[in-house]
N, C-alpha and C positions, 0 to 999 in steps of 0.2 A: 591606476598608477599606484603602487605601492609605495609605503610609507616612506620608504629609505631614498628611494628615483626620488619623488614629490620636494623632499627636503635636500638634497643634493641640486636639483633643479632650482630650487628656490635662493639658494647659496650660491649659482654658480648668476642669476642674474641680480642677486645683490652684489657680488665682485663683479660684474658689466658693466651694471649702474653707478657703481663708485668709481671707477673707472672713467668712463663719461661723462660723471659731475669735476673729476679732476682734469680732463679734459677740456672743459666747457661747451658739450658738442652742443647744451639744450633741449635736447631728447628728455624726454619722462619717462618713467619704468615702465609706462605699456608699449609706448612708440619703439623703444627698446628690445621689450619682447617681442614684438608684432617682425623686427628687422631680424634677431634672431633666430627666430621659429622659418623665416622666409629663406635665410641662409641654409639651415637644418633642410629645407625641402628642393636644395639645390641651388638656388636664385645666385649669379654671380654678385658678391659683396662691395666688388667697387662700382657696379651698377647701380646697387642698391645706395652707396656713398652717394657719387654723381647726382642722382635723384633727391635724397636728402638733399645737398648744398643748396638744389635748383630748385627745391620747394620752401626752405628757409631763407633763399634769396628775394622770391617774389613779394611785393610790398602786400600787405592784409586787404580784401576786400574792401574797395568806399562802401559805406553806410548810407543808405537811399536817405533823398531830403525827407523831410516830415510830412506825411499825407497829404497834412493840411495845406500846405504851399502848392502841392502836385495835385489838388482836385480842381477840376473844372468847374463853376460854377453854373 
């Protein structure tokens, strides 16, 4: 990628990312480019939306109990 694409590129997903922090979607600059780059290779965007809501909906993994509690003696 030449210099001028590289920085153009890099411009166009700091305006994304401001964007989206003004927003408040919660996304970080790579989640951001990873959804961008996906669009660029076709993927429909409100699918790609849809899926964001429904993975920011789901509540975090429980945290297993402490070994110690779950060893059998």
């Amino acid at each position: 990628m030449d210099p001028e694409t590289a920085r153009t590129a890099r411009e166009s997903l700091d305006l994304a990312f401001h964007m989206s922090n003004i927003l408040d979607t919660g996304l970080d600059r790579h989640t951001l480019s990873v959804l961008i780059a996906l669009c660029d290779l076709g993927l429909n965007p409100e699918a790609l939306a849809a899926v964001v809501k429904e993975l920011q909906r789901e509540p975090p993994p429980s945290t297993p109990l402490s070994s110690s509690s779950s060893q059998v003696p």
